[in-house]
C-alpha positions as CSV (number, residue, x, y, z in Angstrom):
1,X,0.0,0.0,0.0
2,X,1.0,3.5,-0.7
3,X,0.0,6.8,0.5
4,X,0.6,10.3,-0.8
5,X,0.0,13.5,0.5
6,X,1.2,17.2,-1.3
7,X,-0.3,20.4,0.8
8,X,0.0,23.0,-0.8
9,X,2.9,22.2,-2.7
10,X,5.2,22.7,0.0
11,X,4.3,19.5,2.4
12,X,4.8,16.0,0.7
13,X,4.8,13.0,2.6
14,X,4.8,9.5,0.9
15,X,4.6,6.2,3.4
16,X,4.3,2.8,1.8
17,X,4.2,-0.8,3.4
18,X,5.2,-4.1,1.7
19,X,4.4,-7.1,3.0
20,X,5.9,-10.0,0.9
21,X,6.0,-13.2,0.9
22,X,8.4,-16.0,-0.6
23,X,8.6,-20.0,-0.6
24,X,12.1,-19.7,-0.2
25,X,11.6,-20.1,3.4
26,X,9.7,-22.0,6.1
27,X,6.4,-21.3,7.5
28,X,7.8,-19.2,10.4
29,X,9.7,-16.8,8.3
30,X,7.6,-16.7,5.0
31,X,6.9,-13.4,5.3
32,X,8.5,-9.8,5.4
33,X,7.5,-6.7,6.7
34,X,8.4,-3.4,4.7
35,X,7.6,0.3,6.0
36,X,9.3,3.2,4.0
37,X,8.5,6.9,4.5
38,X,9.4,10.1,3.1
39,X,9.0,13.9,4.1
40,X,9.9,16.9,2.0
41,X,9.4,20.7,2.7
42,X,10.1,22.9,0.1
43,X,10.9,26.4,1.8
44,X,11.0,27.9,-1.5
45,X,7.0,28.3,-1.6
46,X,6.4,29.9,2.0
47,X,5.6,33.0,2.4
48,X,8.8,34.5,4.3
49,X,11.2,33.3,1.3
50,X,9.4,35.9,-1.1
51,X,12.5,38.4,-0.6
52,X,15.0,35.7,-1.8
53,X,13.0,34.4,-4.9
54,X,14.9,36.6,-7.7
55,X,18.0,34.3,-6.9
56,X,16.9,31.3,-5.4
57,X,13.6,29.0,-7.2
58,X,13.5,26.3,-5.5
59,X,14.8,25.2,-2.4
60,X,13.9,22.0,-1.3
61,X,14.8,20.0,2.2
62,X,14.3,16.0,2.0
63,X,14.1,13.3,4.7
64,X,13.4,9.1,3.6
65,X,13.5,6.0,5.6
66,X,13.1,2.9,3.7
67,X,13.4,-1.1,4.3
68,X,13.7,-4.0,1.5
69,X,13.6,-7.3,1.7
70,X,15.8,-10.3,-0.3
71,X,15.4,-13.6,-1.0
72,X,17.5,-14.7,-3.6
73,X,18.3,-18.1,-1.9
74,X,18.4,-21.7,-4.0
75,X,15.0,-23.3,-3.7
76,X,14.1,-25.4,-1.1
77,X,17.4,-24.2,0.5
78,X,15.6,-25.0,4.1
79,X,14.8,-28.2,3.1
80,X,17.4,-31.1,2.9
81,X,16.7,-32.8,-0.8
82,X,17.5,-35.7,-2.7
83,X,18.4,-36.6,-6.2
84,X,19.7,-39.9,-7.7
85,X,22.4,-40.4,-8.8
86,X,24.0,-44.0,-10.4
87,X,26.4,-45.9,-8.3
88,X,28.4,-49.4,-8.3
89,X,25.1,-50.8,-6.9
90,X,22.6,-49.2,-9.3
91,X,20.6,-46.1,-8.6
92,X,21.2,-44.5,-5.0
93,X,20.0,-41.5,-3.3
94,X,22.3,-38.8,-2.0
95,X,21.4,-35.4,-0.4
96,X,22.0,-32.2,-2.5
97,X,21.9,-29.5,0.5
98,X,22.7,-29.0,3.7
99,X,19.5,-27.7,5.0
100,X,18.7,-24.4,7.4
101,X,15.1,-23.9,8.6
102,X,15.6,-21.0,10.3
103,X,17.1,-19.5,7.1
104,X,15.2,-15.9,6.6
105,X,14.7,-12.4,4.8
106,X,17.9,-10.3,4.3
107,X,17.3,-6.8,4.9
108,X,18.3,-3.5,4.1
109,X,17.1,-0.7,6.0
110,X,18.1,3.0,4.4
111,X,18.0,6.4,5.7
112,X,18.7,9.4,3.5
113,X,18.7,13.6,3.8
114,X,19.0,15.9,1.0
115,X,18.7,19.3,-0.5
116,X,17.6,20.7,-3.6
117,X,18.5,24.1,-4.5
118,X,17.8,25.6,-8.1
119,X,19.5,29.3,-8.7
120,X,19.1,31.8,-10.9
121,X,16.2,31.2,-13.0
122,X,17.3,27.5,-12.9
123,X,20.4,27.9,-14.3
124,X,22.1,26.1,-11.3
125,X,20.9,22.7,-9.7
126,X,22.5,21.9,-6.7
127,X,21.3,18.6,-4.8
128,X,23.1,17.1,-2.2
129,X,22.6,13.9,-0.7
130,X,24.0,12.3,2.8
131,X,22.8,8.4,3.5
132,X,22.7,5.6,5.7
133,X,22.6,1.7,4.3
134,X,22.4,-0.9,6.6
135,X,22.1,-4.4,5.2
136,X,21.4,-7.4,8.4
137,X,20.8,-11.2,7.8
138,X,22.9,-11.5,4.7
139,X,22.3,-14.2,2.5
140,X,25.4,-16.2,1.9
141,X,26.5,-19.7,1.2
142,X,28.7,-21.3,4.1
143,X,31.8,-22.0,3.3
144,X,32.7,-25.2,4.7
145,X,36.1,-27.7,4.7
146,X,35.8,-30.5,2.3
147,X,36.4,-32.9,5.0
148,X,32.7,-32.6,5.4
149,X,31.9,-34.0,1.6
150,X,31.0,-30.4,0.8
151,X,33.0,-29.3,-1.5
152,X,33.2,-31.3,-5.2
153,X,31.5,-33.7,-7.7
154,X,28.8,-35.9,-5.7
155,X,28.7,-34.0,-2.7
156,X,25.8,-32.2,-1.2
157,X,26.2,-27.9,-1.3
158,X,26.6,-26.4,1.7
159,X,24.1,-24.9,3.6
160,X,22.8,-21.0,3.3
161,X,23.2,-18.8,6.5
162,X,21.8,-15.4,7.5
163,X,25.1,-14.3,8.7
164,X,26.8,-11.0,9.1
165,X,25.9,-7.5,8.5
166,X,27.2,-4.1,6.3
167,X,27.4,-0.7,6.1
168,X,27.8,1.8,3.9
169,X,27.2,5.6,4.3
170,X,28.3,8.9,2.5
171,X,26.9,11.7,0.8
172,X,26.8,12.7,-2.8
173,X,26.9,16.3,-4.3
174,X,26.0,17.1,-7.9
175,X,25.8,20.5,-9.6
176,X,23.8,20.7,-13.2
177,X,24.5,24.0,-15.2
């Protein structure tokens, strides 16, 4: 669901919910909840900036918060599975995966601030932008010894973890002429 308000042109708000779901997982962690939000004010259109419009147009001020979801995982990688496969002895059964039922969404939560600025008739477009990525539960394949038949032809694949977490954050600056 989404929803949009713009008052005035000066007041915009935008909040929007996912809820998804994927088979990737079990039962218990089928489903992910995803809020995002974002405020801007745009000074440029209240009344007290009328002194300053002749240089500046627009003048912008942004704030978003924002979570996404990922499941880009094997099927069935919570489930242990088999396959045949011929043998010495005729057809056998091995097991392909290691499995992991508590295996679950990877997320990345964002936060972001920016400004617009427009100059001069719009001849300059200034927009700066400062933001926060965290990404929790990552989605990666365990690396594991070959001792454990994990590694090579006939052996099962190793099992998918939600391990670790990163971060990235800076700020980017263009200028348009």
């Amino acid at each position: 669901g989404r929803a949009i308000v713009n008052l005035y042109d000066k007041y915009i708000l935008t909040a929007t919910y996912r809820r998804d779901g994927s088979s990737r997982f079990t039962e218990d962690f089928r489903w992910g909840n995803f809020p995002s939000a974002a405020f801007a004010w745009r000074a440029s259109e209240e009344y007290f900036f009328e002194p300053l419009k002749t240089t500046v147009d627009n003048l912008k001020l942004r704030l978003c918060f924002g979570k996404v979801g990922n499941s880009n995982v094997g099927a069935f990688a919570y489930e242990s599975m088999l396959e045949n496969v011929q043998s010495n002895w005729g057809v056998s059964l091995k097991t392909m995966n290691i499995a992991n039922k508590d295996l679950t969404w990877e997320s990345t939560t964002s936060w972001n601030a920016g400004i617009d600025l427009n100059l001069f008739k719009n001849r300059i477009e200034l927009v700066f932008d400062t933001y926060i990525r965290q990404t929790d539960n990552l989605l990666l394949q365990a690396q594991l010894p070959s001792y454990l038949g994990t590694s090579g032809t006939g052996s099962a694949s190793a099992p998918w973890l939600n391990i670790g977490s990163i971060e990235n954050k800076g700020f980017e600056f263009s200028i348009k002429l």
